[in-house]
N, CA, C and O atoms as a GROMACS GRO file, in nm:
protein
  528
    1UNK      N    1   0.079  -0.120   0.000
    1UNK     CA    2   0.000   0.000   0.000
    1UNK      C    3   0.083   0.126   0.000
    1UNK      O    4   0.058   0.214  -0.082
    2UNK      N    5   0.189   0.140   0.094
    2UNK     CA    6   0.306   0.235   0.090
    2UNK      C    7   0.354   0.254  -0.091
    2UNK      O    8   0.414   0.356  -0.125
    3UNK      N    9   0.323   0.152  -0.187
    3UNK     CA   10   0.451   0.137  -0.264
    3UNK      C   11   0.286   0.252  -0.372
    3UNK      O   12   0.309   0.344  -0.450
    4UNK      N   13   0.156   0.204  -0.339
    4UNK     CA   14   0.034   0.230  -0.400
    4UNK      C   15   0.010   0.398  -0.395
    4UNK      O   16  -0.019   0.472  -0.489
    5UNK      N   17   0.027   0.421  -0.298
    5UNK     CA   18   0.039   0.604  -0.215
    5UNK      C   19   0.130   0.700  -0.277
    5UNK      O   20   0.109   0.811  -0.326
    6UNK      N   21   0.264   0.615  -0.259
    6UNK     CA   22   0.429   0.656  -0.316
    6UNK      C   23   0.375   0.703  -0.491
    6UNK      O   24   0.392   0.806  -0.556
    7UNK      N   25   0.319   0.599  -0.515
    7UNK     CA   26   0.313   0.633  -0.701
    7UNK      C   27   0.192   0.752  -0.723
    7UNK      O   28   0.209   0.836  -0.811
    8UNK      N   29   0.074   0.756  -0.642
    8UNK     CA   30  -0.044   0.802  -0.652
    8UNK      C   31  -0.010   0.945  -0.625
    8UNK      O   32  -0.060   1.034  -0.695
    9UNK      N   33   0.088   0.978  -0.510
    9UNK     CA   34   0.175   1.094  -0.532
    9UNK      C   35   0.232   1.118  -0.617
    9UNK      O   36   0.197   1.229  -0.655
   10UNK      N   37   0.342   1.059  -0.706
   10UNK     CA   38   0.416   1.109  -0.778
   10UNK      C   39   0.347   1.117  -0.926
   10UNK      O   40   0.389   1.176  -1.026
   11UNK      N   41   0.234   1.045  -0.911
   11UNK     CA   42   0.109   1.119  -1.032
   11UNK      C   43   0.108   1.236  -1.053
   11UNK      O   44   0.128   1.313  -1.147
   12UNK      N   45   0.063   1.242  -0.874
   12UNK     CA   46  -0.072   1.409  -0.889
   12UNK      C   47   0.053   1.505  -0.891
   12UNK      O   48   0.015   1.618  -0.922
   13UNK      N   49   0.229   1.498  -0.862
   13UNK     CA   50   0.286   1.577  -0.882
   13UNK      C   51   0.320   1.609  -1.007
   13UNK      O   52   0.309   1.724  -1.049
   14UNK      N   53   0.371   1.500  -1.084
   14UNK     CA   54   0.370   1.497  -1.212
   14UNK      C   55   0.233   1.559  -1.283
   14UNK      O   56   0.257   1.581  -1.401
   15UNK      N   57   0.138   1.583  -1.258
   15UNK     CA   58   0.029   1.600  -1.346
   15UNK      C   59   0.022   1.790  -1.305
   15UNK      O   60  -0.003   1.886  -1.378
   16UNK      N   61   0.059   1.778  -1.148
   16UNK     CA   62   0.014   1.976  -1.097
   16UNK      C   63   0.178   2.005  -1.194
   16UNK      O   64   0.172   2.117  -1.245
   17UNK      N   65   0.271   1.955  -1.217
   17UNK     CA   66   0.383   1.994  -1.293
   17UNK      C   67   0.348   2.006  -1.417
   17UNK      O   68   0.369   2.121  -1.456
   18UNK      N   69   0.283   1.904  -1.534
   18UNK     CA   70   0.253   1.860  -1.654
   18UNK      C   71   0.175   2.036  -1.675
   18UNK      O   72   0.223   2.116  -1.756
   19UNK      N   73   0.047   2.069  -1.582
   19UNK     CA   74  -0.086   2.172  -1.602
   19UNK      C   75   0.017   2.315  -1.619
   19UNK      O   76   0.002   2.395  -1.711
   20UNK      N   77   0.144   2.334  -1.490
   20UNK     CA   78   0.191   2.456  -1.450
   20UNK      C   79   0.278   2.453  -1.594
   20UNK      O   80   0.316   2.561  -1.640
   21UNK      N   81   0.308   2.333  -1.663
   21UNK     CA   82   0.393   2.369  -1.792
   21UNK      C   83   0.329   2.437  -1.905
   21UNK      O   84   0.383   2.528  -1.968
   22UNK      N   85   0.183   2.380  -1.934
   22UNK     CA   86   0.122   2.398  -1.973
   22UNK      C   87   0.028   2.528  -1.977
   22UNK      O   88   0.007   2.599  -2.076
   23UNK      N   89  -0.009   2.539  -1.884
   23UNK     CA   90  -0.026   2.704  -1.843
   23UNK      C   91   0.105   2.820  -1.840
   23UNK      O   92   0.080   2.940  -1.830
   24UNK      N   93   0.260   2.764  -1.851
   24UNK     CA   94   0.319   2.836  -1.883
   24UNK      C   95   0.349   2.860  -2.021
   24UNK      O   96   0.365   2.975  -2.062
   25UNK      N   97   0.359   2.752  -2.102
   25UNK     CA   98   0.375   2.792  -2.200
   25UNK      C   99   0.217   2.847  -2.302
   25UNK      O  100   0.226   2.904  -2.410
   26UNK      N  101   0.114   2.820  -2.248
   26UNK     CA  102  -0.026   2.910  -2.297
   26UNK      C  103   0.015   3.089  -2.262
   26UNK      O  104  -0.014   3.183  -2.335
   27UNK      N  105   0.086   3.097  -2.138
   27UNK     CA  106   0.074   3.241  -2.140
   27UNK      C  107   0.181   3.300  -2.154
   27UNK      O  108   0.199   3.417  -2.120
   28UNK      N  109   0.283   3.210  -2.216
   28UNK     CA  110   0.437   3.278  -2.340
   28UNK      C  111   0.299   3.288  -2.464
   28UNK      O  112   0.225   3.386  -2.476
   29UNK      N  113   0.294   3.204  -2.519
   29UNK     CA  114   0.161   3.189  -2.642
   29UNK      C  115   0.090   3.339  -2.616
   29UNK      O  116   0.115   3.434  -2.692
   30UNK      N  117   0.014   3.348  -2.521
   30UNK     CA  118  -0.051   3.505  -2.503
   30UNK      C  119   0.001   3.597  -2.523
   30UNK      O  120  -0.037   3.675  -2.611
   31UNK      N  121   0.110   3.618  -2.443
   31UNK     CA  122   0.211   3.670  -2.491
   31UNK      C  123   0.253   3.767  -2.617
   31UNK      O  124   0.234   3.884  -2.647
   32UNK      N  125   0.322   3.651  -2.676
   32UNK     CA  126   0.345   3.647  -2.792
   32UNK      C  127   0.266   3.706  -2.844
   32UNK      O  128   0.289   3.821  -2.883
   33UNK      N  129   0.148   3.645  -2.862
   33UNK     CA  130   0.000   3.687  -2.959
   33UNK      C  131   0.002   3.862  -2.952
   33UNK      O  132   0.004   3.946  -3.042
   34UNK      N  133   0.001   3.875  -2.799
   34UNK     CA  134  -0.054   4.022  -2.759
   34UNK      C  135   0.076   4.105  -2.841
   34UNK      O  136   0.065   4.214  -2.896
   35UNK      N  137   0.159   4.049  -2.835
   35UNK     CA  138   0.253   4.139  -2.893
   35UNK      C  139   0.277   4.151  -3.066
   35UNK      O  140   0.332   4.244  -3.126
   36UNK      N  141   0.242   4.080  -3.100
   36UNK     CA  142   0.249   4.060  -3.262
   36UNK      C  143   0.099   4.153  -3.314
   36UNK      O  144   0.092   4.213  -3.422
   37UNK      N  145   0.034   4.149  -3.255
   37UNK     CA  146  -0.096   4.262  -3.236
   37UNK      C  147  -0.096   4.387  -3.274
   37UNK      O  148  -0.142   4.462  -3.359
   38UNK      N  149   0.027   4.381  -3.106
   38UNK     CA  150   0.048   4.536  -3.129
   38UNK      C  151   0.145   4.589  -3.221
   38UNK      O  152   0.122   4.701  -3.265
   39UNK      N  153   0.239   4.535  -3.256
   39UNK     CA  154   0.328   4.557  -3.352
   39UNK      C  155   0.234   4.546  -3.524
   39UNK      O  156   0.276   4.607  -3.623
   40UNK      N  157   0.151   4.488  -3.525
   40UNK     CA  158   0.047   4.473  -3.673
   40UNK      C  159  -0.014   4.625  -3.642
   40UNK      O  160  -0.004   4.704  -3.736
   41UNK      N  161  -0.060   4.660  -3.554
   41UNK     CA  162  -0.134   4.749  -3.502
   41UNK      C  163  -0.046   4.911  -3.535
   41UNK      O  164  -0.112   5.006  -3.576
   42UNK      N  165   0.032   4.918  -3.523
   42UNK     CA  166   0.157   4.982  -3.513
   42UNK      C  167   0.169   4.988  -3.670
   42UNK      O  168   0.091   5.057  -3.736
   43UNK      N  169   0.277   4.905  -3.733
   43UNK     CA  170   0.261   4.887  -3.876
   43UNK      C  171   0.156   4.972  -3.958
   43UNK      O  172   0.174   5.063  -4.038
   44UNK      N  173   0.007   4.890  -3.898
   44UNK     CA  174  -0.070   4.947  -3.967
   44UNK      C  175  -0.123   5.068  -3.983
   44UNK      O  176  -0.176   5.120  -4.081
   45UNK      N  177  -0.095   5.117  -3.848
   45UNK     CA  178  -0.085   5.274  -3.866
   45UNK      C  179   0.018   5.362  -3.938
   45UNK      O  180   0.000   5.448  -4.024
   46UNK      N  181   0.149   5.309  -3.871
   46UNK     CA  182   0.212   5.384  -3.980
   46UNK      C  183   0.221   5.348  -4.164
   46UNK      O  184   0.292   5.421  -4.233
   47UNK      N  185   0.155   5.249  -4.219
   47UNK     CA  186   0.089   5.287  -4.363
   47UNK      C  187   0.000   5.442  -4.396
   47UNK      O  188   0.017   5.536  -4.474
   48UNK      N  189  -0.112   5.403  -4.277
   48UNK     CA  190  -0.213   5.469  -4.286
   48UNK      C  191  -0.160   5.627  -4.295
   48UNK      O  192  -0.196   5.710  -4.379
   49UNK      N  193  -0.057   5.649  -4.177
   49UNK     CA  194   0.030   5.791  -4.230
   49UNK      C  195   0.140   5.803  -4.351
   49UNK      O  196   0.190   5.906  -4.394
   50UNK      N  197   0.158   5.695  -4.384
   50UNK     CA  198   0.217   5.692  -4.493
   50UNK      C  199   0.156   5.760  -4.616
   50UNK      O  200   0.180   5.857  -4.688
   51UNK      N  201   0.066   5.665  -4.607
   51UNK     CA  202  -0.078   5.758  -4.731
   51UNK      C  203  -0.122   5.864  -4.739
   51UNK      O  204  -0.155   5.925  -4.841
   52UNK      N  205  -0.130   5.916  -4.568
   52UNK     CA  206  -0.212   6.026  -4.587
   52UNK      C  207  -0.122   6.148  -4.636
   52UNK      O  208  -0.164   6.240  -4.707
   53UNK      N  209   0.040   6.133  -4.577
   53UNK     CA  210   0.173   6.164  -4.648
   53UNK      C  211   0.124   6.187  -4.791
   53UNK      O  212   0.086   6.292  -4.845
   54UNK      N  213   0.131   6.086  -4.830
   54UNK     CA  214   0.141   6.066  -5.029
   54UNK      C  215   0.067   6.188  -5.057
   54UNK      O  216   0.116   6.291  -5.103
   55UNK      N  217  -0.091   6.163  -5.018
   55UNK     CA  218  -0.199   6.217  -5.049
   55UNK      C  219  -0.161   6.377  -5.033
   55UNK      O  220  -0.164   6.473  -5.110
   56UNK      N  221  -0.132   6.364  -4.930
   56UNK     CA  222  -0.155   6.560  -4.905
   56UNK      C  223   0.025   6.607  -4.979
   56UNK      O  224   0.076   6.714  -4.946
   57UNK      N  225   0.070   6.547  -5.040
   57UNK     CA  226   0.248   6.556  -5.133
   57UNK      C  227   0.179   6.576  -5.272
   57UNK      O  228   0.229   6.645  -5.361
   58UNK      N  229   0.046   6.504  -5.282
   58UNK     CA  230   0.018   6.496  -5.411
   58UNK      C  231  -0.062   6.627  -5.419
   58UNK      O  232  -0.038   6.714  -5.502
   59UNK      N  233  -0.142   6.634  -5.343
   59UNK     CA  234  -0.251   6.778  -5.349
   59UNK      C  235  -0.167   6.938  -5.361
   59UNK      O  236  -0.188   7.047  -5.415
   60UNK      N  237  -0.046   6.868  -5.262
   60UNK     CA  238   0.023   7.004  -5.262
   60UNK      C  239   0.107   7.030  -5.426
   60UNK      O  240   0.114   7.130  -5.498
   61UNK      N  241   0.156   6.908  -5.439
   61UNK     CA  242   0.202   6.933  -5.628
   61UNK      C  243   0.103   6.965  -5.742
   61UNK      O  244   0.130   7.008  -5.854
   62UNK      N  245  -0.036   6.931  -5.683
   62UNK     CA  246  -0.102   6.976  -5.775
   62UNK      C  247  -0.201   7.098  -5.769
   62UNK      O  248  -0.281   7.156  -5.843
   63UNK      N  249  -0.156   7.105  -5.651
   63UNK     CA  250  -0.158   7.303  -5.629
   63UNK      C  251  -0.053   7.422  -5.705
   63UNK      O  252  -0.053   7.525  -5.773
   64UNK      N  253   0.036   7.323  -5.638
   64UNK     CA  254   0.173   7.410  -5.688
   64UNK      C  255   0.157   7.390  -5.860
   64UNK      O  256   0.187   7.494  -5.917
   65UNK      N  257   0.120   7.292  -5.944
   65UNK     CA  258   0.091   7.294  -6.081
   65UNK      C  259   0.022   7.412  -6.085
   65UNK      O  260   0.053   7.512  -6.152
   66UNK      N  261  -0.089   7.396  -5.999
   66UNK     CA  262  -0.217   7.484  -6.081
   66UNK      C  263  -0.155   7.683  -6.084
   66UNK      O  264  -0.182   7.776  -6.160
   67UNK      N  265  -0.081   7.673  -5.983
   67UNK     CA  266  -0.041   7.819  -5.942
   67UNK      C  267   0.075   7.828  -6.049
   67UNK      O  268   0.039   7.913  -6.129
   68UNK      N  269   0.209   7.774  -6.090
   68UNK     CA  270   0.255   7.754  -6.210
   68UNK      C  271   0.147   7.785  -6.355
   68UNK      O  272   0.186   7.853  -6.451
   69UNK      N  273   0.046   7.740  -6.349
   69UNK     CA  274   0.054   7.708  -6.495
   69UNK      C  275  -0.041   7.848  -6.476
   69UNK      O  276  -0.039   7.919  -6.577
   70UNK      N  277  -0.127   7.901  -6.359
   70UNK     CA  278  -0.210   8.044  -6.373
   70UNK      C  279  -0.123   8.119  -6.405
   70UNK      O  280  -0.162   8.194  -6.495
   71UNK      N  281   0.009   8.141  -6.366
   71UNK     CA  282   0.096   8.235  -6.352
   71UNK      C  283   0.133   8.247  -6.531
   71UNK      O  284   0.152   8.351  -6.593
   72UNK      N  285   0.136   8.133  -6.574
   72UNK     CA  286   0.187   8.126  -6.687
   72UNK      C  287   0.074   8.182  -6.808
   72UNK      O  288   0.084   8.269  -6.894
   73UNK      N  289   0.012   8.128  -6.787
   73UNK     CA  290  -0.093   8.180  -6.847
   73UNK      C  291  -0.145   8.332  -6.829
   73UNK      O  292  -0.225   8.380  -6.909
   74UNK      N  293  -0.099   8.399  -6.727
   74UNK     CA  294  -0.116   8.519  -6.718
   74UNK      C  295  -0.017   8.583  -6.786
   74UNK      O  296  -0.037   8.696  -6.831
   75UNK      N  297   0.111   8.514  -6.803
   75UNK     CA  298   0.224   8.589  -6.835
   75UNK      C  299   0.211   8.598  -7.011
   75UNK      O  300   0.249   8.691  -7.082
   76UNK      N  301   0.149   8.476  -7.051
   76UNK     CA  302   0.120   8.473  -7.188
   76UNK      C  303  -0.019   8.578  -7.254
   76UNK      O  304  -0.044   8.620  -7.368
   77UNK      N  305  -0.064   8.588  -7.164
   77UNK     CA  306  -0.199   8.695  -7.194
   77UNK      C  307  -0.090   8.853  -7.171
   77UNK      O  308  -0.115   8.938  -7.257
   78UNK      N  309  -0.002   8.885  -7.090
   78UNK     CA  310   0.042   8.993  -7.073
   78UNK      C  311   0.124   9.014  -7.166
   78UNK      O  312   0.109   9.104  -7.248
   79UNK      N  313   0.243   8.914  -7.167
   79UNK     CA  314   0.338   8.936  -7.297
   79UNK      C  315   0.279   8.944  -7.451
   79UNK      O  316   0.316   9.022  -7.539
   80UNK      N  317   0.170   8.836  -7.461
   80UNK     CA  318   0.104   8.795  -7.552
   80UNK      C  319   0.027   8.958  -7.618
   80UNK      O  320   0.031   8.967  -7.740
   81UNK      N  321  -0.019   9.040  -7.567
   81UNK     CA  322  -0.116   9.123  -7.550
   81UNK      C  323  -0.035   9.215  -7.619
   81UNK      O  324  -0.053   9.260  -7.732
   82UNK      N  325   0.079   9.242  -7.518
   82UNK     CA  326   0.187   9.354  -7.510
   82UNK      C  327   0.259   9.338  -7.689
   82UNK      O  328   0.294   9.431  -7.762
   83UNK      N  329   0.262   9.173  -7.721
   83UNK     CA  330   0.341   9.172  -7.850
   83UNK      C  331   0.232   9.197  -7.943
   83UNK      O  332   0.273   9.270  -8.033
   84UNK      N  333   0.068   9.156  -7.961
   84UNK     CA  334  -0.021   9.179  -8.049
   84UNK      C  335  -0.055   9.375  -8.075
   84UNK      O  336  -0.068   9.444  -8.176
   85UNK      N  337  -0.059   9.397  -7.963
   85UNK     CA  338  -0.003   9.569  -7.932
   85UNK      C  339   0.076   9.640  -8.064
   85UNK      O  340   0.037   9.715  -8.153
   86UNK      N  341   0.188   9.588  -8.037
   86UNK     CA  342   0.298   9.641  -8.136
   86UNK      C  343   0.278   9.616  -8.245
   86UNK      O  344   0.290   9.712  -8.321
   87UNK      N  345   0.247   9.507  -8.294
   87UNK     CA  346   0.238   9.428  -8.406
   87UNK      C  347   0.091   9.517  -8.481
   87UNK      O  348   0.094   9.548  -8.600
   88UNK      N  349  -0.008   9.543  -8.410
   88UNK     CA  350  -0.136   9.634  -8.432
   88UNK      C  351  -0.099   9.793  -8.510
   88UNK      O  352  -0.146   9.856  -8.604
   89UNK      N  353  -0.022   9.806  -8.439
   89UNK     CA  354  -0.027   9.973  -8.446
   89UNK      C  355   0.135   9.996  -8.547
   89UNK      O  356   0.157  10.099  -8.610
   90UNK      N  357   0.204   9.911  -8.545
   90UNK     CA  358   0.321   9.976  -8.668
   90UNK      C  359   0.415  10.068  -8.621
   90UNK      O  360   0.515  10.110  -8.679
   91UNK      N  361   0.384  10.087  -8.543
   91UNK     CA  362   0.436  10.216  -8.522
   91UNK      C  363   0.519  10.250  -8.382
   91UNK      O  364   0.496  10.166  -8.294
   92UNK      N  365   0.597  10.340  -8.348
   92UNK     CA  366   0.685  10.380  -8.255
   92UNK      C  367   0.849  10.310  -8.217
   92UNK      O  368   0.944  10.299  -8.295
   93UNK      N  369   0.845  10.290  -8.141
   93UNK     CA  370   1.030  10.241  -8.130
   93UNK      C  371   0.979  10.092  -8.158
   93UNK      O  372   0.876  10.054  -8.102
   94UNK      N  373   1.047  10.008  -8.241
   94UNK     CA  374   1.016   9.895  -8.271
   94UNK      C  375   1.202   9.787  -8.250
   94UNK      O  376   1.285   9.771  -8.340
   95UNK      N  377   1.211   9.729  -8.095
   95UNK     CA  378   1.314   9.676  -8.065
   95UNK      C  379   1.299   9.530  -8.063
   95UNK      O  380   1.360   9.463  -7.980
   96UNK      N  381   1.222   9.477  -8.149
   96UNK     CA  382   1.212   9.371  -8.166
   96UNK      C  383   1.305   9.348  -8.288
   96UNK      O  384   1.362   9.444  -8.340
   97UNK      N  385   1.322   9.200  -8.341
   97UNK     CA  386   1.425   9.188  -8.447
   97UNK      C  387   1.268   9.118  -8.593
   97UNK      O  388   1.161   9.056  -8.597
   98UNK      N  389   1.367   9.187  -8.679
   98UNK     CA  390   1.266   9.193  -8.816
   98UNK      C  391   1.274   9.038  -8.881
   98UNK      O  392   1.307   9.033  -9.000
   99UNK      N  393   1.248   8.910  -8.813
   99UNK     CA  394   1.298   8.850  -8.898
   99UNK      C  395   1.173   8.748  -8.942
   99UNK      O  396   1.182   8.645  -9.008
  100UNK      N  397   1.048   8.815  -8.881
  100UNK     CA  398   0.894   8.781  -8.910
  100UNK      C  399   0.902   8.678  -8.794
  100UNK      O  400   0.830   8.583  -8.826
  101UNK      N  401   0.958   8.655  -8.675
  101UNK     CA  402   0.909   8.558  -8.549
  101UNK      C  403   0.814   8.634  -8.494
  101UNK      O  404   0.710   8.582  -8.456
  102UNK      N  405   0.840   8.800  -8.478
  102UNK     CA  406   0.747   8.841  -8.417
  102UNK      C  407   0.624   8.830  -8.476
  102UNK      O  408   0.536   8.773  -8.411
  103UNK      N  409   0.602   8.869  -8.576
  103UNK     CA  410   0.482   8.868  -8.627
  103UNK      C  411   0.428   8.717  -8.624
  103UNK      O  412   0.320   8.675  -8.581
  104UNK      N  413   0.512   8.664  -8.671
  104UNK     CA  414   0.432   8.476  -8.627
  104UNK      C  415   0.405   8.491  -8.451
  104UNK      O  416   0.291   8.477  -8.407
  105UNK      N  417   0.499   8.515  -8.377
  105UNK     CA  418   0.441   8.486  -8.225
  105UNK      C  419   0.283   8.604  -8.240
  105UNK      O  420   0.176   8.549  -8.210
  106UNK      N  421   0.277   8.714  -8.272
  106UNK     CA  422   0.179   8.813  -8.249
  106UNK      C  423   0.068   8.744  -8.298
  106UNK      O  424  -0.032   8.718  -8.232
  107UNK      N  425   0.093   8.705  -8.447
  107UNK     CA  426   0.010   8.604  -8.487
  107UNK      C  427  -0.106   8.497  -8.416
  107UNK      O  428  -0.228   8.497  -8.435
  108UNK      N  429  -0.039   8.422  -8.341
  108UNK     CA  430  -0.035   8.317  -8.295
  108UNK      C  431  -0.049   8.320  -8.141
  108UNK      O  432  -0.053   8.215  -8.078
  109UNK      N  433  -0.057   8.431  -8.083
  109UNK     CA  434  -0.094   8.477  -7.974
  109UNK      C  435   0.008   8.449  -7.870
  109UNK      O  436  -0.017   8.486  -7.755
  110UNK      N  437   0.151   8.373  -7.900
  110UNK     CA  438   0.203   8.359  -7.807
  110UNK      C  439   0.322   8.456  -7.816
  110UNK      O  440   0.341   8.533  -7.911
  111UNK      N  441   0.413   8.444  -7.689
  111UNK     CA  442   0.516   8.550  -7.696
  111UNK      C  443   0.634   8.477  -7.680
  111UNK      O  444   0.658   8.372  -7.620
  112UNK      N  445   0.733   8.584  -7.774
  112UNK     CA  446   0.890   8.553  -7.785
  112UNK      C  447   0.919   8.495  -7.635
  112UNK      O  448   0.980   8.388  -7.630
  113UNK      N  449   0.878   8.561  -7.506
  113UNK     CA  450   0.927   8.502  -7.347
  113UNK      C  451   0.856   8.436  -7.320
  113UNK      O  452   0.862   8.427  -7.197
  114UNK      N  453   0.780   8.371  -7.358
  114UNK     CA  454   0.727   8.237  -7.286
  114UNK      C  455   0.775   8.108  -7.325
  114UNK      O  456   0.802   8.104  -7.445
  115UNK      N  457   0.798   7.982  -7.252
  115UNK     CA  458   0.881   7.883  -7.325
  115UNK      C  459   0.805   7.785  -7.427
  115UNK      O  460   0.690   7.826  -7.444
  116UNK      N  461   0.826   7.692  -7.485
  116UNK     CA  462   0.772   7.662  -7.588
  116UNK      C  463   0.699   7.551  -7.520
  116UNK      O  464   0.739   7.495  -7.417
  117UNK      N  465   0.575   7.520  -7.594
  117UNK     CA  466   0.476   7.427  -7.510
  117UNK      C  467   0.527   7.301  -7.585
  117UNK      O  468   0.512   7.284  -7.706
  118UNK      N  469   0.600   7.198  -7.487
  118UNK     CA  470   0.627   7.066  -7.575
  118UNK      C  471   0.524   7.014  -7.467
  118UNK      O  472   0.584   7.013  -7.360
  119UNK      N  473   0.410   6.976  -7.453
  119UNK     CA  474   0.368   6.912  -7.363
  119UNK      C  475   0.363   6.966  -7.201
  119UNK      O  476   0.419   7.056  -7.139
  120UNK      N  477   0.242   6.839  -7.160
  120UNK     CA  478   0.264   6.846  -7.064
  120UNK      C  479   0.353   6.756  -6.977
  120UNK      O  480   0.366   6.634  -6.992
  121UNK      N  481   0.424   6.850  -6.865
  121UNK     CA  482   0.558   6.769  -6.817
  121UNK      C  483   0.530   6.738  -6.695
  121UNK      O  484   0.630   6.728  -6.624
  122UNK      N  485   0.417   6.718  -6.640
  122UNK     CA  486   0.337   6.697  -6.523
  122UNK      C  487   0.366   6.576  -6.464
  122UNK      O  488   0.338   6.461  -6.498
  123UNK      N  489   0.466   6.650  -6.311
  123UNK     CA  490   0.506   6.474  -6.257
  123UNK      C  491   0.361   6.458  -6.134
  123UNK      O  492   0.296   6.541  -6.070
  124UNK      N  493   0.358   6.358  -6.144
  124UNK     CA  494   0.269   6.339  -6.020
  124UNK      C  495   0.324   6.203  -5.932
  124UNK      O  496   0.401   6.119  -5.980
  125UNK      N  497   0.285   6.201  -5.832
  125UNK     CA  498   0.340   6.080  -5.755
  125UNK      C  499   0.209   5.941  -5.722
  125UNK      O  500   0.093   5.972  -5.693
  126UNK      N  501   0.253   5.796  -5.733
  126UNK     CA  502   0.180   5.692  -5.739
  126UNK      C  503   0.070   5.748  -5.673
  126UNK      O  504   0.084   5.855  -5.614
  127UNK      N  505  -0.077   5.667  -5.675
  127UNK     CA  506  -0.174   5.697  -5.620
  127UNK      C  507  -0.154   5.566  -5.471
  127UNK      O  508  -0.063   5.489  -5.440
  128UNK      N  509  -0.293   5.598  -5.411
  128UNK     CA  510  -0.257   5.448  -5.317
  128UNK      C  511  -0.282   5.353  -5.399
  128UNK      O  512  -0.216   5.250  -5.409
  129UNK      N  513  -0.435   5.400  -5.499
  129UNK     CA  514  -0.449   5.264  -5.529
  129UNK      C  515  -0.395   5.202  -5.682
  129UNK      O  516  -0.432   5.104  -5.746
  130UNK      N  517  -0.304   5.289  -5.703
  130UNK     CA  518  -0.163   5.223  -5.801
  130UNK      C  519  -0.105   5.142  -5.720
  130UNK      O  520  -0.064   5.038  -5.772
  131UNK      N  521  -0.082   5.157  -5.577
  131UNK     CA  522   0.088   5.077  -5.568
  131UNK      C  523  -0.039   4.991  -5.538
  131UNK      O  524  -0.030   4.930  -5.645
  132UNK      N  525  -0.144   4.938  -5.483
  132UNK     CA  526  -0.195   4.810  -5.445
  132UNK      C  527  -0.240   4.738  -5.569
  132UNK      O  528  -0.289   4.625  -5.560
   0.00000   0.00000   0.00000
């Protein structure tokens, strides 16, 4: 009976040992979990400022376009104006060169100082839902 007791103990120790392993390694597991969470959590926010980055980089370049190209367009109505002017009237100090550009730019409404329109050279940056 001694030898029956002896083992029936070293069960229930073995088994409160087997549960405390077991419950230790469940709450490394928790752990873990909780932390991979927060780090996804984390991550995922900083995308989310990542984008909103892009977004307001992009609004601001395409502000800064729009104020570029008003400007330009004003400068072509002023120069533009200023060269149809001269070209109108014939007449007074004439310091332009005779070699008929002016009259083609006057023509044509554009001016000797404005640069030549090859296109548009419009950079813009990926959208979000390009890079996905």
């Amino acid at each position: 009976e001694d030898l029956k007791g002896m083992m029936s103990d070293q069960f229930r120790e073995m088994a409160v040992s087997n549960r405390k392993e077991v419950d230790r390694v469940v709450m490394a597991l928790q752990h873990e979990s909780a932390k991979r969470s927060t780090l996804e959590a984390r991550m995922h926010s900083q995308l989310l400022l990542q984008a909103e980055t892009m977004v307001a980089m992009e609004v601001k370049l395409l502000r800064l376009e729009a104020k570029v190209e008003k400007r330009e367009a004003a400068h072509r109505r002023k120069f533009g104006s200023l060269t149809q002017a001269a070209g109108a009237t014939g007449g007074g100090l004439n310091f332009l060169p005779s070699s008929g550009a002016v009259n083609q730019s006057a023509a044509s409404g554009t001016s000797l100082m404005s640069p030549p329109d090859h296109g548009n050279h419009r950079l813009t940056l990926p959208t979000i839902s390009a890079i996905h």
